[in-house]
N, C-alpha and C positions, 0 to 999 in steps of 0.2 A: 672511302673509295670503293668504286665496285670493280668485279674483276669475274669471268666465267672459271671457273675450277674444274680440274679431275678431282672429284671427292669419291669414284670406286672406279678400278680400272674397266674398261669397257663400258661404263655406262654414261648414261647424257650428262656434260657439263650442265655445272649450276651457277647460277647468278647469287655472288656474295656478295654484303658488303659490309664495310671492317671500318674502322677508323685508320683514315690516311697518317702514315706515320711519320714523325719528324725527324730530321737529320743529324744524327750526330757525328763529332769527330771528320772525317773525310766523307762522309755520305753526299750523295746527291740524290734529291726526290726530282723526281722528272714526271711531267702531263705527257701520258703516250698519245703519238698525234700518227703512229703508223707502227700494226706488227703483223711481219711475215706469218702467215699457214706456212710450213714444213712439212714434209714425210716423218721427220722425225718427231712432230707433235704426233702424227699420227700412232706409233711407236709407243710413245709414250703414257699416251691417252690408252690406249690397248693393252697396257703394260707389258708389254714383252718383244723380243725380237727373233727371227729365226736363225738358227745356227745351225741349222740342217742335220741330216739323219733323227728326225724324229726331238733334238733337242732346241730348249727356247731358255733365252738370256731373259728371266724377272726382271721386272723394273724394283720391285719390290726387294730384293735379294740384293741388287746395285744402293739400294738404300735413300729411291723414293718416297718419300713419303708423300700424305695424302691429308688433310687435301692441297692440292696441288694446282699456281697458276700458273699455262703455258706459255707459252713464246718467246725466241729466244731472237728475232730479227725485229730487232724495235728499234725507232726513231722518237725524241722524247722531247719535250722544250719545260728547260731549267724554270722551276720554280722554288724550292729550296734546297741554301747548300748545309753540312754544317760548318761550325766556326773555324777548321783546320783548311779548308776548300779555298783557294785563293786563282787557279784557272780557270774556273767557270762563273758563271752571274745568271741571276734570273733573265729567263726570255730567250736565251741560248738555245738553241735547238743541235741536237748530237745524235750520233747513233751508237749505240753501247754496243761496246765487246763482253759478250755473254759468256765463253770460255774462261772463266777464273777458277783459278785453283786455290790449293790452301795459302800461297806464297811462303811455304816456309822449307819445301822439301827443294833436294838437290834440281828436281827437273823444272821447278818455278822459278828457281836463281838463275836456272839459265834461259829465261823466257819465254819458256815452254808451257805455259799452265795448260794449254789443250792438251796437255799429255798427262798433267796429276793424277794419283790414283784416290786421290782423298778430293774432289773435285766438287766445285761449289757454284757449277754451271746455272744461269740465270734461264728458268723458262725450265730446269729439269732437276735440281736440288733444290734451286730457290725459285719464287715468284718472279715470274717472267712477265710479260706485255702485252697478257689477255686481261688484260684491267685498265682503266683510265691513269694509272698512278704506275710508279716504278720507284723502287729505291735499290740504288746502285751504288753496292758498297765502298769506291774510293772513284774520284772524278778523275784520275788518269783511265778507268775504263771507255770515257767518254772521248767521241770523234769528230770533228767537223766533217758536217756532209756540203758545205761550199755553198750549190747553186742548188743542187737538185730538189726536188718536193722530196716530205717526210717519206710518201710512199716509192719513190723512183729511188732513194739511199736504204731503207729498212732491209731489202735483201741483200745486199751486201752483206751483211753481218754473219749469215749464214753459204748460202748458195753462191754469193761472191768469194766472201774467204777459203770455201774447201775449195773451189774450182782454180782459185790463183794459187793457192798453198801447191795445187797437186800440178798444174801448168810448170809451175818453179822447178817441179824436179825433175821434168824432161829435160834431155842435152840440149844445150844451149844452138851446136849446130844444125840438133837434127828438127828443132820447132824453127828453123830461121829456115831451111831447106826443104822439108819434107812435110809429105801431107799427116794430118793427126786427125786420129777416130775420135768421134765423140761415140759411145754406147748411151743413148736415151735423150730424147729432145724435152721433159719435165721442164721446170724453175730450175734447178741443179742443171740440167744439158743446158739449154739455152745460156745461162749466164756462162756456160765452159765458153761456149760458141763466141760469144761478146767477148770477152778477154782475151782468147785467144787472138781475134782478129787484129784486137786493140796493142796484143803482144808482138804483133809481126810474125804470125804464121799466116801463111798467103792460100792454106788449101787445108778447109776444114771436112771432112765428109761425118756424116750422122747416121747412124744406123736407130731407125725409129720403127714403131708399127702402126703408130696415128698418124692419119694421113694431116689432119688439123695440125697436129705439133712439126710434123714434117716440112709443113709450110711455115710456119712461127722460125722453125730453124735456118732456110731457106731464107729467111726475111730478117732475122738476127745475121746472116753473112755468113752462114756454109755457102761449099762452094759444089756439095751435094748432098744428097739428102734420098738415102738407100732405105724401102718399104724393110724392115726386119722380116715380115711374114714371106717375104719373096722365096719361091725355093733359089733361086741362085745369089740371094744376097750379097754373099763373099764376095762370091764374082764379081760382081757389078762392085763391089768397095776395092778389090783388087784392080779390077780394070780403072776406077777412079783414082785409085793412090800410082797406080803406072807400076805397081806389083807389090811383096810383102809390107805391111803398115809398120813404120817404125815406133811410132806412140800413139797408143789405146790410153784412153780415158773413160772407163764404168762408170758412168753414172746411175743404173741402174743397184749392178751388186750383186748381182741373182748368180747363181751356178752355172747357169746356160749363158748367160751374157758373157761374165769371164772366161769359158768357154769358148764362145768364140774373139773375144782380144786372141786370147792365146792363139789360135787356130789361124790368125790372117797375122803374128809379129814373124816380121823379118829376124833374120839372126843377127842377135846381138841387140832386138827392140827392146822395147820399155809397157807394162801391163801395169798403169795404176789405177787401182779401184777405188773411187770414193763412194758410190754408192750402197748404202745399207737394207737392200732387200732381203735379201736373207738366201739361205742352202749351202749348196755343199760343193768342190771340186774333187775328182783325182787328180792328183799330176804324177807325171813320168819323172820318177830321180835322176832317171839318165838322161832324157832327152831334156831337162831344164840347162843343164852345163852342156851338153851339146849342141843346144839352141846359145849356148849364153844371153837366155832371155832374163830380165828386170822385170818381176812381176812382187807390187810394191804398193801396202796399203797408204794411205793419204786422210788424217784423220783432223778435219775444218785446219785451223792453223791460229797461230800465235797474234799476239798483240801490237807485234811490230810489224806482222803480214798485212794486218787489217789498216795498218796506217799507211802502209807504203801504198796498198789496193788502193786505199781514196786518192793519196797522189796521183797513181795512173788515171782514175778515172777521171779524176780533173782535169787532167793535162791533154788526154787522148780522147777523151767523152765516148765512152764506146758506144754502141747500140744500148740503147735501153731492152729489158724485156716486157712481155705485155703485163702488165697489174691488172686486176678489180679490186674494188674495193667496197666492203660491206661491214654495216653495223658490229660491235660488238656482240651482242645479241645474239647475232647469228655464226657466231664460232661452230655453234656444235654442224651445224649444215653445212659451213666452210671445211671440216675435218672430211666431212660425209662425202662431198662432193671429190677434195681431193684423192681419198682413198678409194674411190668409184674409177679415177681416172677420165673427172671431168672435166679439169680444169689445164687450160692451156696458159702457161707463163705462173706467174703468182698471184695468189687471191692474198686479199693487204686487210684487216680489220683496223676501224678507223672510229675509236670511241666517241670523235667529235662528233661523229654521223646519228651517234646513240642519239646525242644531245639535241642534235638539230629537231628528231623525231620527233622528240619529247617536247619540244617547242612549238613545232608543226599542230601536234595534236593539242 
C-alpha cells in the first residue's frame, strides 16, 4: 500500500510504500475512496500547537511518533474483514470514527474515547487516510454514510462531529429562539453553519475576514455574514442578533476570537470553543460570575455523536459544504494551501484519482 507520511515534523511528506496488512480478529482493511485535509493535519505535520505566552504543546512529547500517516476524515470501501467481523462485508463503503481510545480506562466505559488520555486516534497516533489502504482496529468504528459520495460524508468525521458535539451543548431553548455566532467561516465554520440550520436554529450570523468564505457561509444558510476586519463588527453582529449573542461557537480558537465571543454574550450566554488556533485569554474572576457566562471547551465528540450526526444528516440532508478534490500525491500542496488560507470549504484527497493518472499516463 502507499500512503504520504510525516517522516520529520515540518518537513515535506513522503510517498511510502509498505505491504498492505491483513486483518485480524475484529480488524477492518478498508480502500480509502475519500480523506479530509484538516487544520489539525496541519498541527500535526508541524508538530506542535500554540498555547500561548511563548509556550507550544510537542506533538512529539503527546507521543507521536514518526513516521507518521495523516488523516483522520476518511471514507473507505470494505475489502478485508478479519474472522471475528460479522457487520460489515467486502464492497461496504463506511466512514470511520477516528477518535479511539484505549477502551479500557473509566472514561472509554463511558463512551467517551474522544477524551482518553492514553488515545489511539487514527491519522494522529495511528495511520490515518493519507494512504490508499486503512486498517481500522474493530468494525463498530465503522459508519454508514447512506447516499452521500465518499467525499460529501469524509468530513463528517471531523469538522461534522466537533461542530454537532459543540451545537448539543447549547440550551436547548436558546438554539430553538435566539440568533448563534459562528466565529470563522473554514471547513469547521461552514459545517457549524449546515447543522445548525439543519438543527432548527432559524438565525445564524458569521464573523469572518474572507470575503470568499463569507460568501460560502451565506450560501451554506447564515442569515449574515459580518467582514471580522470591519472596525464596528460587534456592531453590526449586535444589531444582527437584536442585541447581546446568547451562543458563540469559536471556530477559529485564537485569543482575540475568544475575545471577542466573550465581549458580544449576553448574561447568562454560553462561549464554546472548538477551534484549535492557538494563544492565550485574560478573563475577569469577577466579572465571569457576574456575567454568569458559559465559556466551555468542546473537544470533536464521541462514537455515539458521530452516529446520531449521520442520522440527522439523512433525515434533514443539510447543506453540503464546498469539496475539491485532489490526488494523493498532492497531500503536501493540499496542507500548503490550507495553512496559507486558500482553501474555501474542504480540499478531499482521493487515492483513486492517483490511480486514474497512472492509467492516463
Amino acid at each position: 500500500m502507499i500512503s504520504q507520511d510525516v517522516v520529520a515534523f515540518g518537513q515535506p511528506l513522503q510517498r511510502i510504500e509498505r505491504a498492505t496488512p491483513q486483518p485480524q480478529g475484529n480488524e477492518v482493511l478498508l480502500r480509502v475512496l475519500a480523506a479530509g485535509v484538516c487544520h489539525t493535519d496541519i498541527h500535526t505535520w508541524e508538530g506542535s500547537y500554540d498555547l500561548g505566552g511563548g509556550k507550544r504543546l510537542n506533538m512529539a512529547d503527546r507521543g507521536v511518533g514518526l513516521p507518521l500517516t495523516l488523516g483522520h476524515e476518511t471514507v473507505g470501501e470494505v475489502v478485508a474483514v478479519g474472522p471475528d467481523v460479522s457487520d460489515v462485508q467486502p464492497g461496504d463503503r463506511r466512514l470511520v470514527y477516528p477518535w479511539i481510545g484505549c477502551g479500557q480506562c473509566r472514561v472509554c466505559l463511558r463512551g467517551r474515547e474522544n477524551l482518553c488520555t492514553q488515545p489511539r486516534f487514527l491519522g494522529i497516533f495511528r495511520a490515518g487516510g493519507y494512504s490508499d489502504h486503512l486498517l481500522v482496529p474493530h468494525s463498530r468504528y465503522l459508519v454508514d454514510i447512506g447516499t452521500l459520495t465518499p467525499e460529501q460524508a469524509a468530513p463528517y468525521a471531523c469538522s461534522g462531529l466537533t461542530t454537532y458535539s459543540a451545537i448539543n451543548k447549547i440550551d436547548r431553548d436558546v438554539l430553538a429562539q435566539e440568533a448563534v455566532l459562528v466565529i470563522g467561516a473554514g471547513g469547521l465554520g461552514l459545517m457549524c453553519v449546515t447543522l445548525l440550520r439543519a438543527m432548527g436554529c432559524s438565525s445564524v450570523i458569521v464573523l469572518e475576514p474572507d470575503g470568499k468564505r463569507r460568501g460560502a457561509a451565506l450560501a451554506a444558510g447564515a442569515t449574515c455574514a459580518v467582514d471580522a476586519g470591519a472596525p464596528d463588527a460587534l456592531d453590526q453582529i449586535r444589531a444582527a442578533a437584536g442585541g447581546p449573542v446568547w451562543a458563540v461557537i469559536d471556530c477559529v480558537g485564537h485569543g482575540s476570537t475568544v475575545q471577542q465571543g466573550l465581549d458580544l454574550l449576553a448574561k447568562g450566554g454560553q462561549l464554546i470553543v472548538v477551534g484549535l488556533f492557538g494563544g492565550e485569554l485574560t478573563l475577569s474572576s469577577a466579572l465571569l460570575p457576574m456575567r454568569a457566562a458559559t465559556v466551555q471547551g468542546s473537544y470533536i465528540g464521541n462514537l455515539g455523536e458521530l452516529q446520531s450526526l449521520m442520522r440527522l444528516v439523512r433525515e434533514k440532508q443539510p447543506t453540503l459544504i464546498p469539496t475539491s478534490c485532489r490526488c494523493l500525491d498532492d497531500a503536501a500542496s493540499a496542507l500548503q494551501d490550507l495553512s496559507q488560507g486558500r482553501v474555501v470549504g474542504r480540499l478531499i484527497l482521493c487515492p483513486s484519482m492517483n490511480d486514474s493518472a497512472a492509467a492516463a499516463s
